[in-house]
C-alpha positions in Angstrom: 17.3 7.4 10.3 14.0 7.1 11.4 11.8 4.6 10.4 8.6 6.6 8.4 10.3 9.1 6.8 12.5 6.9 4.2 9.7 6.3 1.5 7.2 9.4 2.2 9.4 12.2 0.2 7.1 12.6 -2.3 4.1 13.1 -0.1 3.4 16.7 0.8 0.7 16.3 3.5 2.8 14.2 5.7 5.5 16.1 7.8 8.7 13.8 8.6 10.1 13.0 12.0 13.2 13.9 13.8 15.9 11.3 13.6 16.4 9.5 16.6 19.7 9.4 18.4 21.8 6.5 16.6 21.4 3.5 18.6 24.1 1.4 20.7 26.7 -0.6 18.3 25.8 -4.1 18.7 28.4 -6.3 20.1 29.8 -9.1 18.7 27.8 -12.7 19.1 24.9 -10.7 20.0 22.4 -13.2 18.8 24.8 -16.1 20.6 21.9 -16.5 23.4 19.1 -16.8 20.4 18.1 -12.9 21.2 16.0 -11.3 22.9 12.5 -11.4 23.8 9.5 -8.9 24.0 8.2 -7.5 27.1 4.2 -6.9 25.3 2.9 -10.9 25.5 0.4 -9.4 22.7 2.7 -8.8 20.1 5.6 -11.2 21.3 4.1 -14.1 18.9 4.1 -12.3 16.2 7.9 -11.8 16.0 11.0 -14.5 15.5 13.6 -14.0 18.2 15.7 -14.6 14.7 15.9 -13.2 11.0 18.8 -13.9 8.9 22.1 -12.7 11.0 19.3 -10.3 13.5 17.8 -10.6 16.6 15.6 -9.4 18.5 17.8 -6.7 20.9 18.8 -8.9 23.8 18.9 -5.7 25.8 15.0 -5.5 25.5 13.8 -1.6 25.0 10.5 -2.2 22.8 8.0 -0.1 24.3 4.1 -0.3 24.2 2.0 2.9 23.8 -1.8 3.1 24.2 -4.3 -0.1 24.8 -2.9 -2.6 27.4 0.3 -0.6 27.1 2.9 0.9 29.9 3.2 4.2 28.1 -0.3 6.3 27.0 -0.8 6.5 23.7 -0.3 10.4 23.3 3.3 10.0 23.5 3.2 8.2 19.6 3.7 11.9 19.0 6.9 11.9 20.0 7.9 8.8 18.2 5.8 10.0 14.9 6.7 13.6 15.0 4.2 15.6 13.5 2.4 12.4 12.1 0.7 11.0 15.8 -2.7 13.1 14.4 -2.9 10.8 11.2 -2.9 7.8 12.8 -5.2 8.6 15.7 -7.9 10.0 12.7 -7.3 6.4 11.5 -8.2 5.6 14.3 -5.2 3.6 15.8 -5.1 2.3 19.4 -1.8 0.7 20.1 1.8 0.9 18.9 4.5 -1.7 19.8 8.5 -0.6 19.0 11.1 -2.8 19.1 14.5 -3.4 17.6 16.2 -6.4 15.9 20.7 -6.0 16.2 23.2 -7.3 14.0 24.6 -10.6 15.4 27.5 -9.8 13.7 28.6 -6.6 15.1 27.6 -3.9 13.1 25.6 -0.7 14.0 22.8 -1.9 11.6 19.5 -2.4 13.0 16.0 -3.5 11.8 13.5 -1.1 13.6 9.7 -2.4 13.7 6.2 -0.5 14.5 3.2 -2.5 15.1 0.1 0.0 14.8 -3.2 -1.8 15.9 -6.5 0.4 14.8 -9.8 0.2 15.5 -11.0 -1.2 12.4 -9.3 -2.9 9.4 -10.5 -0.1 7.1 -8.3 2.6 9.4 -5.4 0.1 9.6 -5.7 -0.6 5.5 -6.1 3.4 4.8 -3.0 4.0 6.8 -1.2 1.2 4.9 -2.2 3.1 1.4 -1.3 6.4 3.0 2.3 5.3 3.2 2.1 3.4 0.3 0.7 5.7 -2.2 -0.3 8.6 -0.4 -0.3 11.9 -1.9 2.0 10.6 -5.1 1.7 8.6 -8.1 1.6 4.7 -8.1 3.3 4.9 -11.1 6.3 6.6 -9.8 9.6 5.0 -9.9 10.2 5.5 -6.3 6.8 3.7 -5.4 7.2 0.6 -3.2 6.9 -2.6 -5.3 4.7 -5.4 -3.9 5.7 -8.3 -1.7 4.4 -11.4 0.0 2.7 -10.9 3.3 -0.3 -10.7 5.1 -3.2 -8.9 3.6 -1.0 -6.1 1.3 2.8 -5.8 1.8 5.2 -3.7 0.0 8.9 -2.6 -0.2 10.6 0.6 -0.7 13.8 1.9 -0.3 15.0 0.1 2.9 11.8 0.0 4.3 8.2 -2.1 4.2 4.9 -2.0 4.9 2.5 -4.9 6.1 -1.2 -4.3 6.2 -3.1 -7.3 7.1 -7.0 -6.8 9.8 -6.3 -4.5 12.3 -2.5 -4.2 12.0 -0.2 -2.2 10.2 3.9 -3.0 10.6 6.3 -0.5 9.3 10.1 -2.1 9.2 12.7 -0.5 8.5 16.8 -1.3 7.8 18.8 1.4 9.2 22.5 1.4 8.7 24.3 5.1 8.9 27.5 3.7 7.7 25.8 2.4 4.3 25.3 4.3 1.1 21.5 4.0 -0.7 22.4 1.3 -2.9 23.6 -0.8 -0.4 20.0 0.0 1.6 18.4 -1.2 -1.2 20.2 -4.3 -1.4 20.5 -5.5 2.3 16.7 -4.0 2.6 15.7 -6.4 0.0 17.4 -9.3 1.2 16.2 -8.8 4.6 13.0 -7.3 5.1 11.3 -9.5 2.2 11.7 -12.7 3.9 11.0 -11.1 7.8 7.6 -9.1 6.3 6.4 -12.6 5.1 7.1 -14.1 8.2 5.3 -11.8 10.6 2.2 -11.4 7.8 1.7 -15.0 8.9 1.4 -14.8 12.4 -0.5 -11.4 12.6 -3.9 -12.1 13.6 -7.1 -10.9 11.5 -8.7 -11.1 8.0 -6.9 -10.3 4.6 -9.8 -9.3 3.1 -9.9 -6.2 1.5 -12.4 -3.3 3.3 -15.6 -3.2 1.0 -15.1 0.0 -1.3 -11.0 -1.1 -2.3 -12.4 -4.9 -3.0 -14.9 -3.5 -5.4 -12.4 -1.8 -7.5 -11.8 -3.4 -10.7 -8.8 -5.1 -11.4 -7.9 -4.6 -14.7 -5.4 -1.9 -15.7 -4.3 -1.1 -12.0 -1.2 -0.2 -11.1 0.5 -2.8 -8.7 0.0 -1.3 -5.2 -2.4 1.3 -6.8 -5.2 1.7 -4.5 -6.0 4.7 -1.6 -8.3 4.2 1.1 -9.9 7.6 2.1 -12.2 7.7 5.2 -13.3 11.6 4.3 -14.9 13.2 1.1 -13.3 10.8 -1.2 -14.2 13.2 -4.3 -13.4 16.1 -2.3 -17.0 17.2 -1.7 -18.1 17.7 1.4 -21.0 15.3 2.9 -20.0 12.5 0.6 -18.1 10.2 3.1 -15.4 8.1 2.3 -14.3 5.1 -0.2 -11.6 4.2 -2.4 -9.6 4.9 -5.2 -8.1 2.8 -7.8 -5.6 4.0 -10.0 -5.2 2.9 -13.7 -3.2 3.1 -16.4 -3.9 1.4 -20.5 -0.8 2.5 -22.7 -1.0 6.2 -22.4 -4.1 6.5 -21.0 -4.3 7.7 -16.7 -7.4 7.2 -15.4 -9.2 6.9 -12.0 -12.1 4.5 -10.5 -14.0 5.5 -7.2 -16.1 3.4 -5.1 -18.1 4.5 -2.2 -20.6 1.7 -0.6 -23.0 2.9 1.6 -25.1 1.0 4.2 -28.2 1.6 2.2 -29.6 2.4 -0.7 -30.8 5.9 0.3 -27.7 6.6 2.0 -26.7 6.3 -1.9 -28.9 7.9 -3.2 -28.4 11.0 -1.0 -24.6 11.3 -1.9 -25.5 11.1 -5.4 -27.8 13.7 -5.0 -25.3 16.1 -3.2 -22.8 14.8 -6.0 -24.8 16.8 -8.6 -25.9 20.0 -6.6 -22.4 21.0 -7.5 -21.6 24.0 -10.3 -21.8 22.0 -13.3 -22.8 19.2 -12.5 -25.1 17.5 -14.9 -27.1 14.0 -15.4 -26.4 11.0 -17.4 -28.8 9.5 -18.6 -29.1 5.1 -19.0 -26.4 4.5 -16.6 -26.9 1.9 -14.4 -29.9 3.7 -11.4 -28.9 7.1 -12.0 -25.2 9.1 -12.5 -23.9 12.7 -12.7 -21.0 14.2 -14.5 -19.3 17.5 -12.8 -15.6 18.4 -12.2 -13.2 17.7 -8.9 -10.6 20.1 -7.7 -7.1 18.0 -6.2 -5.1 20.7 -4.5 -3.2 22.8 -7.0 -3.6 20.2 -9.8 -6.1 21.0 -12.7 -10.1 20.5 -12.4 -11.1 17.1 -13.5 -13.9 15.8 -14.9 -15.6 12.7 -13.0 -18.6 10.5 -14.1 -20.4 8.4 -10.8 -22.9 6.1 -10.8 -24.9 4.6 -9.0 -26.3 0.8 -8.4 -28.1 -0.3 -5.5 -26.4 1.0 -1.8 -22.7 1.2 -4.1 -21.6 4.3 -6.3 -19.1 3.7 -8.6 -17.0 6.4 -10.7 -14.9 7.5 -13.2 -12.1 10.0 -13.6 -9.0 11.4 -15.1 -6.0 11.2 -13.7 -4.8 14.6 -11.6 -1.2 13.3 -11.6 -0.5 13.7 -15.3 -2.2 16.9 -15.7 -0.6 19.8 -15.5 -2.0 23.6 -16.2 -1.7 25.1 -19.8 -1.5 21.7 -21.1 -3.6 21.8 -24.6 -6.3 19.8 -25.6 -4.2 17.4 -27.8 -2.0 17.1 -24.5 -4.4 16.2 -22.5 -6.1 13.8 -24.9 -3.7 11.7 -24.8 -3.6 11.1 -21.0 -7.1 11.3 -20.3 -10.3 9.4 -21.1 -12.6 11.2 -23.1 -16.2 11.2 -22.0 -18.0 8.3 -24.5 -14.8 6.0 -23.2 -15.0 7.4 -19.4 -18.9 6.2 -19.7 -18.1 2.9 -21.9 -15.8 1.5 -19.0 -18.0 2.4 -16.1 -21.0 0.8 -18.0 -17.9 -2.4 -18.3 -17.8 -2.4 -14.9 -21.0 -2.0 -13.6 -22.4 -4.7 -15.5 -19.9 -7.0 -13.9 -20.8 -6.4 -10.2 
C-alpha cells in the first residue's frame, strides 16, 4: 500500500501511485539494538530512532532525492507516480523516505516522506492538497485534526504534517490487517509520532498570509485550500486561499487574495469584473464586483469580492452542495443569498 494514495479517493485531479513491492517481514527483536539510524544528517534529527514498539529500519534503505541528495530529484516520479508534477509546481526541492519496522515481528511498517519546498506557501498548499483537495471538508472521510507542527491531520491510516518548508506524509501499512484495524493502530500510532516530529521540524507555524486572513468563524476544522494559480478560476488573478464554511444548513465560501500592493489589487479587481456579468457593488469597503465562477462540472456560482487596501476578500457559495436542476428553494437553503453574502463580507472586512 503505498503511502499517498490511502486518503486521496475522493480527489479526482490527483492520479494514485503503484503499490510498491511488500517490504521484508521484520524479524523478531528488531528494535533490540535501539534501531536504526538515517543516512541524510539533514533530516536525521528530526526522527526518534523509537515510536511505540517501531524503529527506525535497522537495515537502513531511506533514500534522499533532490537538494544535498544522492538520488536527483526527477526520480520522486517514480516514488509519486503520476503525482512528481504536483509537487515540483509546488515547488518542492527535496524528499527524504524512510521506514520505521515492527520490533515485534510483524510485516507492519510505518513509511515516512519528508518533502522540503521552496517556500512555506508551496509546502502549506501541498498539505491542503492532500488534505482537502478537490473534495469537501465536510466529508466523513476527511482527515480530522491533530497536534503537530504548523497543521497536522489524520485519515485513515495515514497523516499529514505541514509545518515552514516541510511537509511529512506517514503512513501505517499492514497488508495482513482489515480497515478498521488501520484505523485503530493508525490512531494509536501515528498521533503521538506526527506530534513528535512537528516539534523538531525546523521553520515557522505561521500561516502563509492569504489562509491567516481567513476568518475563523464557521470553518470547517481542517477547511482551508491554498491555491498558488487563478484562485477564482479567472485567469490573470493569481493565487490565495479558500476558507470553507458551514452555519446550520447554510455552505458558503471566503476568498483571500493579498497582493504586494495596492495596485496590484486593484488591477485583479479590475480583471475580476471584465468578466460576462459581472457587475459593481456599490459602499463596500474600496470597491467590489459581483459575477459568477465556473468549478469543473459543478453549477455556476455567484461570488461577491472586495477590495481593501493591497488584500481582496470574497464571498461565495458553496460548489460542493450544488448540484444541477436543483430549484430555487433547494438551493436557498444551502446557499447565502446576496444581502447576507454582502452582510458577512462587510462583518469581516470591518474586522481586519
Amino acid at each position: 500500500m503505498f503511502a499517498l494514495a490511502l486518503v486521496s479517493a475522493c480527489k479526482s485531479d490527483e492520479p494514485r501511485g503503484a503499490a510498491p513491492p511488500p517490504p521484508p517481514a521484520a524479524k523478531p527483536a528488531a528494535c533490540a539494538g535501539g534501531g536504526g539510524t538515517l543516512s541524510d544528517a539533514q533530516s536525521a534529527p528530526f526522527f526518534p530512532r523509537t515510536t511505540a514498539n517501531f524503529c527506525l529500519d535497522p537495515n537502513g534503505g531511506d533514500k534522499t532525492y533532490g537538494e544535498a541528495g544522492s538520488l536527483p530529484l526527477d526520480q520522486i516520479c517514480d516514488m509519486f507516480d503520476g503525482e512528481c508534477e504536483i509537487y515540483k509546481g509546488f515547488g518542492v526541492r527535496r524528499v527524504v523516505e524512510l521506514r520505521y519496522v515492527d520490533g515485534n515481528g510483524s510485516a507492519a511498517t510505518i513509511d515516512v516522506h519528508l518533502s522540503k519546498f521552496g517556500s512555506t506557501e508551496g509546502a502549506y498548499a501541498m498539505f491542503t492538497k492532500r488534505v482537502v483537495g478537490d473534495g469537501d471538508p465536510a466529508g466523513e472521510d476527511t482527515p480530522r485534526p491533530i497536534e503537530g507542527g504548523g497543521a497536522a491531520a489524520l485519515g485513515l491510516g495515514t497523516a499529514y504534517l505541514w509545518r515552514g518548508a516541510h511537509l511529512a506524509e506517514i503512513t501505517y501499512n499492514d497488508e495482513a490487517a482489515a480497515e478498521p484495524a488501520i484505523k485503530a493502530l493508525g490512531d494509536k500510532l501515528l498521533a503521538p509520532l506526527v506530534k513528535e516530529i512537528g516539534a523538531k521540524l525546523p521553520g515557522d507555524t505561521a500561516l502563509p498570509p492569504a489562509a491567516a486572513a481567513l476568518p475563523e468563524a464557521n470553518r470547517l476544522p481542517l477547511g482551508v485550500r491554498v491555491v498558488t494559480k487563478d484562485l477564482l478560476g479567472i485567469p490573470s488573478t493569481g493565487g490565495g486561499a479558500f476558507g470553507y464554511y458551514k452555519d446550520a444548513d447554510k455552505r458558503y465560501r471566503f476568498a483571500v487574495m493579498v497582493r504586494a500592493d495596492v495596485e496590484q489589487a486593484k488591477d485583479v479587481l479590475a480583471t475580476l469584473g471584465k468578466g460576462p456579468g459581472a457587475q459593481k457593488e456599490k459602499g463596500i469597503a474600496d470597491g467590489a464586483v459581483r459575477f459568477m465562477s465556473k468549478e469543473g462540472e459543478a453549477p455556476a456560482v455567484e461570488w461577491i469580492v472586495a477590495r481593501t487596501g493591497s488584500r481582496l476578500v470574497g464571498i461565495g457559495d458553496e460548489a460542493r452542495v450544488l448540484r444541477s436542476g436543483m430549484t430555487a428553494d433547494e438551493v436557498a437553503k444551502v446557499s447565502l443569498g446576496k444581502d447576507e453574502k454582502i452582510s458577512r463580507l462587510k462583518d469581516v472586512l470591518a474586522k481586519k
